[in-house]
Phi, psi and omega in degrees: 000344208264357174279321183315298173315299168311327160290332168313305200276332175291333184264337165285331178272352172269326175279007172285314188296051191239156195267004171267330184280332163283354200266321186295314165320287149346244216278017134308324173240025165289312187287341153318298201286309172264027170262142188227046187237162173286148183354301197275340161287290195334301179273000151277334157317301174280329169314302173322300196306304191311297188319290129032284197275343170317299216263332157300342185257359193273320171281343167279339194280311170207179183074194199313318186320342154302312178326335181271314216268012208263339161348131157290289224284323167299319190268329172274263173020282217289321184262002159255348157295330182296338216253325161332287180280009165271278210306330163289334176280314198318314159320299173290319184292323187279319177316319162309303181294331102351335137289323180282308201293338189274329183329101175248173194337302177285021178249335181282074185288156168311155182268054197253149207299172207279128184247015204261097136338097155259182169320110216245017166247318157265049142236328165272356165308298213302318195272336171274001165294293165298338178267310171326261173346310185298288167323304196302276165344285202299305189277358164299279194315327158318318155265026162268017212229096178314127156284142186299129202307315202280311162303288203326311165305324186316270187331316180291291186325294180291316180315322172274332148278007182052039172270040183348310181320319159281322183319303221256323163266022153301285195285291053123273177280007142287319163323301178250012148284347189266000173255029187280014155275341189282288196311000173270328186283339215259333189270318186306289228270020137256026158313125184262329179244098168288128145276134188316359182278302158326292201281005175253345175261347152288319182285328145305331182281339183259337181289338192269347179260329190276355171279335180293313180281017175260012124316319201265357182258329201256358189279000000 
């Protein structure tokens, strides 16, 4: 078993390099900006989201959930939301990058994050709601992106043989090593004292590359 796994995390830092995981970054650091709760909702927010988008692509990825992605019509349907959503980041990355560049010195104060509480019920329904719908979408779309082949057989295989034992630290640790650019994105932005230049000229740099990979989805 102990080969499996290695091979899991070697193929997970490599299929991590994919244009669905940056696009998933992007509106990973998208949700900072319209979230309007204090920290510790913030990071529950995203927990929500991660776990979510884990555990959905891990069901589009393997086992019955193929049967929906195997579709012509699911793969154009996946490349015109993908395509979409590179042109809202493209948008958002130049807009950025036009506020850090017009930034001048004396505006750039410490970065400390928002202590302002708002209300936290049918509204906070409403917003774990929209990210939950957000993870499922994103990780649908992560399959139009070829999975490295030799896990996907792995994976099938024990899923259909119920070997649950190999399935689940197979799949378990390819799941989360191949989202290891989200954990980086995810560790930059609980830096706490950031300065706005800083956090806008990486979150512009990850919206203009992940708008930048929908070359590599349309080819």
């Amino acid at each position: 078993m102990g080969e499996f796994l290695a091979i899991a995390y070697g193929a997970g830092l490599k299929d991590g390099l994919n244009p669905c995981i940056f696009m998933t970054c992007a509106v990973f650091i998208a949700q900072g900006f319209w979230l309007k709760c204090n920290s510790l909702s913030v990071f529950w927010l995203r927990l929500i989201f991660v776990v979510i988008y884990f555990f959905s692509s891990l069901v589009f990825n393997f086992g019955p959930g193929q049967i929906i992605i195997i579709h012509n019509q699911f793969v154009w349907a996946a490349k015109i939301i993908y395509f979409a959503l590179s042109i809202t980041t493209f948008i958002l990355g130049v807009l950025l990058f036009k506020d850090w560049f017009l930034l001048r010195k004396d505006q750039d104060k410490i970065y400390i994050p928002a202590k302002k509480a708002e209300p936290f019920l049918l509204n906070g329904l409403l917003i774990r709601l929209i990210i939950v719908i957000a993870a499922i979408i994103l990780s649908s779309l992560a399959t139009i992106w070829p999975i490295n082949n030799y896990i996907l057989l792995l994976g099938n295989e024990a899923i259909i043989r119920s070997q649950w034992q190999n399935a689940v630290p197979l799949l378990g640790t390819y799941g989360v090593v191949c989202l290891w650019p989200l954990w980086i994105v995810w560790i930059f932005l609980t830096i706490k004292h950031l300065r706005p230049s800083m956090l806008k000229i990486i979150s512009s740099a990850i919206f203009l590359t992940a708008s930048s990979c929908a070359i590599f989805i349309f080819k």
